[in-house]
GUROKE-334697 format. One record per residue (C-alpha): x, y, z; residue in one letter; residue number from 1. Coordinates in pm, 1 decimal. Layout:
// residues N
X	Y	Z	A	NUM
...
***
This chain:
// residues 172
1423.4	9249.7	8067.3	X	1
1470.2	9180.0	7720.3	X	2
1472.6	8825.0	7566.6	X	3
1742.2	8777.4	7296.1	X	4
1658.9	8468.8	7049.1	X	5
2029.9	8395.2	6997.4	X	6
2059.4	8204.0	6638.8	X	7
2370.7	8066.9	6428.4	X	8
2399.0	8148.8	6042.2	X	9
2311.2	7862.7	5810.8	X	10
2560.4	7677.6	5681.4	X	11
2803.0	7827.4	5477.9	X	12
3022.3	7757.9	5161.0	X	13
3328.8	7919.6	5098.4	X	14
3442.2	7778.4	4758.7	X	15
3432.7	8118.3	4596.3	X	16
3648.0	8243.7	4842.3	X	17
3887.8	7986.9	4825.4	X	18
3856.8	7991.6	4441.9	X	19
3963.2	8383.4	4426.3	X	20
4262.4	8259.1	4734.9	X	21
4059.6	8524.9	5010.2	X	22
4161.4	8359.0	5315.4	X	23
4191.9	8534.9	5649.0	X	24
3934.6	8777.0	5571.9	X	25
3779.9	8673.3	5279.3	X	26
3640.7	8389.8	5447.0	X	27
3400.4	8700.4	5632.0	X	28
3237.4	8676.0	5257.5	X	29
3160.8	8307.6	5239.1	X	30
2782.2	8291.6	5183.1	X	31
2534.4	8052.3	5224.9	X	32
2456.5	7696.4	5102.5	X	33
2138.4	7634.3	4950.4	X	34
2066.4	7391.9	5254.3	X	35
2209.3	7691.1	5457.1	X	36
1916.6	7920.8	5278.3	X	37
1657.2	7684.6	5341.7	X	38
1815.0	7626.8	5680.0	X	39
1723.6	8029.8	5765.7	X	40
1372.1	7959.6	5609.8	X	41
1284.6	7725.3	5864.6	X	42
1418.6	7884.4	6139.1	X	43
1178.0	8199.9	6067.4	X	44
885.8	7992.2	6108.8	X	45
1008.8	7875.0	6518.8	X	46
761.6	7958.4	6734.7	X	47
1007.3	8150.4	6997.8	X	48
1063.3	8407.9	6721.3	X	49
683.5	8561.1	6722.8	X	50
620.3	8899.6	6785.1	X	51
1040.8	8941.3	6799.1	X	52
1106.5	9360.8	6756.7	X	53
1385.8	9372.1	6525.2	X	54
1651.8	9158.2	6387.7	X	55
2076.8	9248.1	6448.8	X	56
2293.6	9072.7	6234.2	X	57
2719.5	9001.1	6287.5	X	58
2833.7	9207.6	5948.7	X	59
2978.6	8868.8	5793.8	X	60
2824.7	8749.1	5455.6	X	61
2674.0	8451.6	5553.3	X	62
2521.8	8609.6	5921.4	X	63
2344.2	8895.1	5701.3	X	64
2216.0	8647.6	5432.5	X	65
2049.7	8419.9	5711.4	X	66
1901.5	8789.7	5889.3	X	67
1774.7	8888.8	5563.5	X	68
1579.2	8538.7	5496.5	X	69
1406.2	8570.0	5829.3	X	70
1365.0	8917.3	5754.5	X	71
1155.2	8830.2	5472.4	X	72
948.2	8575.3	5615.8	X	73
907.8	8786.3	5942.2	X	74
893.1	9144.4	5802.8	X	75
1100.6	9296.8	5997.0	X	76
1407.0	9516.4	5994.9	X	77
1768.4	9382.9	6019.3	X	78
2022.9	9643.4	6183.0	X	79
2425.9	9550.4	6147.7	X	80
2585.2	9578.9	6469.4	X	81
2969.4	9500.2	6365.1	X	82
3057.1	9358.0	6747.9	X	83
2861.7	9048.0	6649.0	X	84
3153.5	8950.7	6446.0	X	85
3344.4	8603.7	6486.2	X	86
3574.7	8522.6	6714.4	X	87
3905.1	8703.1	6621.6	X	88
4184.1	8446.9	6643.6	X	89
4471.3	8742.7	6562.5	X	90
4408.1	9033.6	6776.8	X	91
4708.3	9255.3	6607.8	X	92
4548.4	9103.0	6234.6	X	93
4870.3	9019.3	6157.3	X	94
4708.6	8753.1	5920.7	X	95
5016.5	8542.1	5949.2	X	96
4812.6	8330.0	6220.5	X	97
4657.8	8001.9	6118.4	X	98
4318.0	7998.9	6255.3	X	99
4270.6	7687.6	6291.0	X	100
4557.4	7647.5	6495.6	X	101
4446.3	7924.0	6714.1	X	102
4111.5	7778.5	6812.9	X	103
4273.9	7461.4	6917.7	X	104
4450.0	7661.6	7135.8	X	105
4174.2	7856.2	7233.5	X	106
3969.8	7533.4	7317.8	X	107
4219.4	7374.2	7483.2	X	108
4317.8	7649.4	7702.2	X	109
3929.1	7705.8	7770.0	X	110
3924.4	8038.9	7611.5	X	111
4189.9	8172.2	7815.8	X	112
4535.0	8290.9	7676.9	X	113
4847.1	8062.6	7684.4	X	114
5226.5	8011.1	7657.3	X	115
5161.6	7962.4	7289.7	X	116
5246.3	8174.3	6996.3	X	117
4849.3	8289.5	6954.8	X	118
4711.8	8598.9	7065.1	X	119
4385.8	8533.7	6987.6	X	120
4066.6	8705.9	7187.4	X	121
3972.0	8520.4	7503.8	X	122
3666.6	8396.6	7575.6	X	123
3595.0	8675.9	7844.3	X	124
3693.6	8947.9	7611.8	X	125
3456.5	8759.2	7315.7	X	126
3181.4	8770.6	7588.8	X	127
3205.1	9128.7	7718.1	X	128
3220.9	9236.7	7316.1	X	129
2844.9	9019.0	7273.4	X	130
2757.5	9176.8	7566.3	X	131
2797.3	9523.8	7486.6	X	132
2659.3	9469.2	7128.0	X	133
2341.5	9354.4	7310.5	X	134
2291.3	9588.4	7581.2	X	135
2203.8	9854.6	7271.8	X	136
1901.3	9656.3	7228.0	X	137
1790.3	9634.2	7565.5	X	138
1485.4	9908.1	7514.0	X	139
1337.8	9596.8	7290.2	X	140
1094.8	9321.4	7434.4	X	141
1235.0	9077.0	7201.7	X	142
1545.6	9043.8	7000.6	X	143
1684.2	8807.7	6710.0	X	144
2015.2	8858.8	6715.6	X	145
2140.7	8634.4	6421.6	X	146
2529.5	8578.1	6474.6	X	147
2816.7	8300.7	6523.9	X	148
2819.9	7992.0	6734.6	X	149
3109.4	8085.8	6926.3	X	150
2970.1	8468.0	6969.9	X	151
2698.1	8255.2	7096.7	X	152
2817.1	8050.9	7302.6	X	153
3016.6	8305.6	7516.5	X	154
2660.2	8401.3	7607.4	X	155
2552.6	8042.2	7702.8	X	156
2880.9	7826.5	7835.2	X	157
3203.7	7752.2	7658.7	X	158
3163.6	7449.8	7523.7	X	159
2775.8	7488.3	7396.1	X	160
2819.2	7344.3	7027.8	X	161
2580.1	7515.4	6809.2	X	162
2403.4	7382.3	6501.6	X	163
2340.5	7579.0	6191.8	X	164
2059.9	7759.9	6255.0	X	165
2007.6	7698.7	6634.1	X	166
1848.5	7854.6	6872.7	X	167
1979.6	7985.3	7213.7	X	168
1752.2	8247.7	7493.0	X	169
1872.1	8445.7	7686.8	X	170
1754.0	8729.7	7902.1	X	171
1945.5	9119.1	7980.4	X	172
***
């Protein structure tokens, strides 16, 4: 078995992108906060993450920036694995779907599709993409897999809220 330390980014700012009007997928560049930095900083030094293998990081700005942090506290190596990314809330990336709309939906429908005009990715289809990101791994004692906290949480239970910078286990 191999024991995935689960963690989500720091926090995040996104003025820059909002300054230069990136939304949809400029928002994937939003970087971190100086809290969020110092945020990664401490989480490097959690016990749970000792003698951890290698680090995988969701491609997204501010999911590689809290990787590298630990990286450099924990001297390791940080390998992109793009199925880490955020939830998609337009499967056809349309980008005429409000986002924010779409995860209401999402949580209210408990991750499964509805009636409504979303077609966002459900929470079983979120999990079995985490999943299958992970399973690469799986000749590794111990992973940090530094990602999003609803990537996260379709690893843990639906409505796990994750801080910045927590910590989930799990086992594959």
């Amino acid at each position: 078995m191999t024991k995935f330390i689960l963690i989500r980014h720091g926090e995040p700012r996104y003025d820059q992108v909002l300054r230069k009007e990136s939304y949809s997928l400029g928002y994937d560049f939003g970087k971190l906060t100086i809290n969020g930095i110092e945020q990664a900083k401490k989480v490097a030094t959690d016990p749970r993450l000792t003698d951890a293998d290698i680090i995988v990081s969701s491609p997204f700005t501010r999911a590689l920036q809290t990787a590298a942090n630990i990286a450099s506290i924990k001297n390791l190596e940080v390998l992109v694995e793009n199925d880490l990314h955020e939830w998609i809330p337009d499967i056809n990336m349309t980008g005429k779907i409000n986002g924010e709309l779409a995860f209401k939906s999402y949580m209210s429908n408990n991750g499964v599709k509805s009636n409504d005009k979303f077609n966002y990715e459900t929470y079983e289809e979120l999990k079995k993409r985490i999943e299958l990101a992970l399973i690469k791994y799986t000749n590794y004692k111990k992973v940090i897999v530094v990602s999003h906290g609803i990537a996260i949480s379709s690893l843990t239970h639906f409505n796990d809220v994750i801080e910045f910078c927590g910590i989930r286990e799990i086992e594959i």
